[in-house]
ROBAKOL-639115 format. One record per residue (C-alpha): x, y, z negated. Coordinates in steps of 0.05 Angstrom, whole numbers, padded with zeros to 5 digits, always signed. Last residue first. Layout:
XYZ
...
This chain:
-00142+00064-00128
-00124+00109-00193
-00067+00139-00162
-00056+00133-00090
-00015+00075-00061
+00050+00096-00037
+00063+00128+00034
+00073+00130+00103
+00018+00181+00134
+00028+00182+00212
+00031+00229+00265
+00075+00210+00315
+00130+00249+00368
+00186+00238+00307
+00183+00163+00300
+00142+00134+00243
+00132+00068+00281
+00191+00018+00278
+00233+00057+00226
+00168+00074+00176
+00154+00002+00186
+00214-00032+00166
+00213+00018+00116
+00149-00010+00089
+00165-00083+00098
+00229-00069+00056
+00179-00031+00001
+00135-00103-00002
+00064-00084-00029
+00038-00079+00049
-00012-00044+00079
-00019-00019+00151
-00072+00030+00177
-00087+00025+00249
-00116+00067+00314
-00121+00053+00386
-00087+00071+00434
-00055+00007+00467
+00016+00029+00456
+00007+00044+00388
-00044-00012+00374
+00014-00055+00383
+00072-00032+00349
+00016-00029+00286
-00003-00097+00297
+00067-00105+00300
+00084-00078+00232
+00141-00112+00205
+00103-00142+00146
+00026-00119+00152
-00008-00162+00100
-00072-00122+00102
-00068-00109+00174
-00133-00061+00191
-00144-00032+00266
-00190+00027+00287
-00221+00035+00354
-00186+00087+00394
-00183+00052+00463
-00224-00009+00458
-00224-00070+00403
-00233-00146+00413
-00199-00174+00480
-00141-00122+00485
-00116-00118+00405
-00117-00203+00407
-00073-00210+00470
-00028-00149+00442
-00026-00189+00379
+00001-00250+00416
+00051-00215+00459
+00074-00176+00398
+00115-00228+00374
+00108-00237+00305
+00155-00225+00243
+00157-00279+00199
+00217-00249+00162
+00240-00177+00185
+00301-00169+00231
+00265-00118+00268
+00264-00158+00332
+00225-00129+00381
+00279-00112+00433
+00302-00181+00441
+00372-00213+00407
+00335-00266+00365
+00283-00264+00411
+00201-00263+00380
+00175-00327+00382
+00157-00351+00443
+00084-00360+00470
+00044-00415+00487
-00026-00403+00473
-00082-00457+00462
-00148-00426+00458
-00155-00421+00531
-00123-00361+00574
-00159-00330+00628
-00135-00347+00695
-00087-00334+00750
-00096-00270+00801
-00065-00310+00848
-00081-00374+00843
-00153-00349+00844
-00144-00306+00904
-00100-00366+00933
-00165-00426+00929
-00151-00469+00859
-00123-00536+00865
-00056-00520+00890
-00048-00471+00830
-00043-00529+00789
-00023-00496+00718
-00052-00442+00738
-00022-00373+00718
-00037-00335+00663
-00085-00272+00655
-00066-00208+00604
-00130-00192+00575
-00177-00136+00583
-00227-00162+00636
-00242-00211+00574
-00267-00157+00543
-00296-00189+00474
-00349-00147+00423
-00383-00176+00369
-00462-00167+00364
-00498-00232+00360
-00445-00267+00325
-00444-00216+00272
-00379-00205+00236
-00343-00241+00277
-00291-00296+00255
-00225-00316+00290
-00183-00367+00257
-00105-00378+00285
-00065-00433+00265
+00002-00440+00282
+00042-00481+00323
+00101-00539+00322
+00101-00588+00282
+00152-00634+00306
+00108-00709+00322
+00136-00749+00262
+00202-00784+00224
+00250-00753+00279
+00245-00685+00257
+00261-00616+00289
+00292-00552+00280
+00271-00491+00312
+00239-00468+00376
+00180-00488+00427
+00116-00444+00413
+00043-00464+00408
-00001-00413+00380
-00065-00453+00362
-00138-00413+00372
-00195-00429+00327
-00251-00400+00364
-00315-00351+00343
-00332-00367+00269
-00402-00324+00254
-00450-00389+00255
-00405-00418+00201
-00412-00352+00153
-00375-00297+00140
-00351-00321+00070
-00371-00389+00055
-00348-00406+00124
-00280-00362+00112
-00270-00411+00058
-00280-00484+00090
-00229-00445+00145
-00168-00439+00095
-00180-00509+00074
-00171-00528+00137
-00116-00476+00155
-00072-00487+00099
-00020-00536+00124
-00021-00508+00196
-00005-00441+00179
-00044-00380+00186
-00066-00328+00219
-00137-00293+00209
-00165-00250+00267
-00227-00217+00243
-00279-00190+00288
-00318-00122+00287
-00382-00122+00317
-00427-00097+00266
-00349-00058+00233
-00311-00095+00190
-00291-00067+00123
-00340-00112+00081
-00318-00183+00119
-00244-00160+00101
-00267-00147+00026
-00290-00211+00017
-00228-00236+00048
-00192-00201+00002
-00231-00228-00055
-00216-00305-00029
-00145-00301-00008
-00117-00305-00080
-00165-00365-00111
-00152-00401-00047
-00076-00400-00048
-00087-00423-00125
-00017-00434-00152
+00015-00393-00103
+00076-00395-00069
+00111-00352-00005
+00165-00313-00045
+00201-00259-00008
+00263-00251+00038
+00313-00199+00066
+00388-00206+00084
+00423-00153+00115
+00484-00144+00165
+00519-00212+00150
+00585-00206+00192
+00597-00260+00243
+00671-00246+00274
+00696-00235+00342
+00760-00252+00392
+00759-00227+00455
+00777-00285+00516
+00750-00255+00577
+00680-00244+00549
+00674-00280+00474
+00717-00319+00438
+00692-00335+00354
+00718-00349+00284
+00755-00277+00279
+00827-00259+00272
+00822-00216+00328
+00763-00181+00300
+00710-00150+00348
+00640-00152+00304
+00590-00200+00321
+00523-00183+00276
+00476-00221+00240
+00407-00210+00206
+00390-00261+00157
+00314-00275+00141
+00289-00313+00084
+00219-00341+00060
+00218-00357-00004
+00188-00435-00015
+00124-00463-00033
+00093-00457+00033
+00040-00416+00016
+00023-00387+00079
+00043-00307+00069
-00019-00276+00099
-00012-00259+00171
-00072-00214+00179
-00111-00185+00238
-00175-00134+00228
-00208-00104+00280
-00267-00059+00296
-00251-00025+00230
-00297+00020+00187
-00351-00020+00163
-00349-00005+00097
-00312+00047+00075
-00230+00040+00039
-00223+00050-00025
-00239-00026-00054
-00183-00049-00006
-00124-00002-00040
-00112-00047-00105
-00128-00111-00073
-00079-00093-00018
-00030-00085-00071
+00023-00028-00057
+00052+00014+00002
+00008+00049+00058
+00031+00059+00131
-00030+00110+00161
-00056+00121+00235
-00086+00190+00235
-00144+00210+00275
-00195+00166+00228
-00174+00216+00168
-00172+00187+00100
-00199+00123+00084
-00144+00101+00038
-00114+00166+00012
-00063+00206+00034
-00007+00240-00004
């Protein structure tokens, strides 16, 4: 069984209470850290996962006239409360601004209820001169009121350790057309330009590829965005409150390095099925004794 900080060269799945297993990690060993903390909605968050299944009794006509069933596959979920959201971030955080490398930067994501209060702490923490952007993910799905403008977006807070020293390739990262390409001379138009801090992106596809079936999941569009601008190839990555794993997806196919915790054991074998395939050396395991 591994233990936090253990070999760089291995990219590591851990299971318990990130408070627990921070403290054993070094300082200053991560170029990158993203989290998705749960956002303190006061409600569990739920995810169903659904599958047709041919039945010719069944609620449903398909292709050339089949009939087919809904059958609930799985059904996972977890509690998103706390009665001091503050109180609970604030020693992880700590701990964040401890493991980041000089030039390390912290991605934090969050939801749009939280985030003010949510940035008047990272302030105390890293320091105002050290936040970097506060980018909004702007996507166009789910229900929607009538009583207000649909709220839409998240929040997401980028600090650097040392705003004299944090590193950003913006040759790295995915480029997006022009909204007015007419305005713009053709090599521009064609090579399209760098993104702003507003990103519109979809939410990961019910029925795409990336879909683990995991609630909150994220698409890995916007992490791979975030893994290209602020790390290089086999830099280390650090997801606290890793869930499905898609910074882990993600700094897979980039090369770099990560180490994933997470307390829930269905995150965990979500995990373990998205990354731990044969070819890969990982550690998946429970938090170590003693840590």
């Amino acid at each position: 069984m591994a233990a936090p900080g253990g070999s760089q060269a291995v990219d590591q799945i851990l299971l318990g209470d990130n408070l627990a297993l921070l403290p054993g990690l070094p300082a200053e060993s991560f170029q990158l850290i993203y989290i998705d903390p749960p956002f303190n909605t006061g409600s569990t968050q739920t995810r169903r996962t659904l599958a047709a299944v041919r039945d010719e009794d069944g609620e449903r006509t398909g292709f050339q006239g089949r009939r087919y069933r809904t059958e609930l596959q799985a059904v996972s979920s977890y509690g998103d409360s706390f009665d001091d959201y503050l109180a609970f971030l604030a020693p992880r955080l700590r701990h964040a601004h401890r493991l980041l490398r000089p030039d390390g930067t912290l991605y934090f994501h969050i939801d749009y209820r939280e985030a003010h209060r949510c940035k008047l702490l990272l302030d105390d923490i890293f320091g105002a001169d050290c936040f970097l952007n506060e980018i909004i993910w702007a996507y166009d799905y789910g229900a929607r009121t009538s009583r207000r403008w649909p709220a839409k977006h998240d929040t997401i807070l980028v600090y650097v350790k040392d705003p004299a020293l944090y590193y950003f390739d913006s040759d790295g990262v995915d480029r997006e057309p022009y909204m007015a390409p007419g305005l713009v001379s053709p090599e521009k138009a064609a090579r399209g330009k760098l993104p702003t801090d507003v990103w519109w992106h979809t939410i990961v596809p019910t029925n795409g590829r990336e879909k683990t079936g995991y609630p909150t999941q994220k698409p890995e569009g916007i992490v791979r965005r975030i893994v290209a601008a602020s790390t290089r190839p086999g830099d280390r990555c650090l997801d606290f409150f890793a869930g499905s794993g898609t910074l882990g997806a993600v700094a897979a196919q980039l090369g770099r390095r990560y180490l994933l915790i997470d307390s829930n054991p269905r995150a965990v074998e979500v995990m373990r099925a998205r990354l731990c395939g044969p070819a890969a050396e990982h550690t998946a395991s429970a938090a170590p004794s003693g840590v």
